[in-house]
N, C-alpha and C positions, 0 to 999 in steps of 0.2 A: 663819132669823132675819129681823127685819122689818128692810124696803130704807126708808128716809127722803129725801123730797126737803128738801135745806136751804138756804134763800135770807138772805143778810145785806146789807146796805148799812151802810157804814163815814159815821159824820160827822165832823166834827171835833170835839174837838181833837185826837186820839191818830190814828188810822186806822191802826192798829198791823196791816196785811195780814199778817206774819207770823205771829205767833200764832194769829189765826183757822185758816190756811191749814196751819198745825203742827198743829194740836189735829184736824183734818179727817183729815188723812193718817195719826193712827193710827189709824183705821176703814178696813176696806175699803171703799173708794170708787171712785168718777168723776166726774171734775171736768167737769161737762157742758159750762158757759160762765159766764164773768167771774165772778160771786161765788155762782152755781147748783150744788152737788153732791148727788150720791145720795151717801149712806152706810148702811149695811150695821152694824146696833148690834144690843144687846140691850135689854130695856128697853123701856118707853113713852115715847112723844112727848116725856111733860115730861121725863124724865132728861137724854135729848140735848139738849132745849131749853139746861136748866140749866148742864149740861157744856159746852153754847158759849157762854151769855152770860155765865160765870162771866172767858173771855179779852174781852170786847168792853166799850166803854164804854157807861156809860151811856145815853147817848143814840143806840146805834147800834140798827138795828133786824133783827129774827132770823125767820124764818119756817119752823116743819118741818114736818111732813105725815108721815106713810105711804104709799107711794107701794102702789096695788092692781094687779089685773092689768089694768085699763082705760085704759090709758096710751097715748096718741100723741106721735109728736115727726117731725121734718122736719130730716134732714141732720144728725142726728146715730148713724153708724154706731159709732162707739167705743161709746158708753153705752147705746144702744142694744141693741146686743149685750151688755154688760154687765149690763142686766136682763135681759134674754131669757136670759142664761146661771142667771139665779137664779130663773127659775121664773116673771117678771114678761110 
């Protein structure tokens, strides 16, 4: 199943963290850092897009990717290991 990296930035007026943060955690995930997670969907890019901007406002801004096997990071052993377990 394809890994997605998903980047949000909350504006005002709502910045409803909860919901985002809900709607995330039913996907297998890792919460890399502050509003950064990998999840783990089925599907292309735009369903999960949809599926998160469907909790966010307006004005907030969404960013997903498929995350390949060519990926670096620094100092993160949890998610790290988290791709590395799924084949990344």
């Amino acid at each position: 199943m394809p890994i997605y990296l998903v980047a949000y930035d909350l504006n005002n007026p709502g910045q409803n963290y909860e919901r985002i943060t809900q709607t995330l955690k039913g996907f297998a995930h890792c919460h890399a850092q502050g509003s950064v997670w990998f999840v783990e969907a089925k599907g292309p890019t735009t369903a999960l897009r949809d599926a998160l901007a469907a909790v966010l406002d307006a004005n907030d801004k969404l960013f997903v990717d498929e995350v390949s096997g060519a990926w670096a990071g620094k100092s993160m052993p949890v998610c790290g290991k988290w791709l590395n377990d799924r084949g990344l």
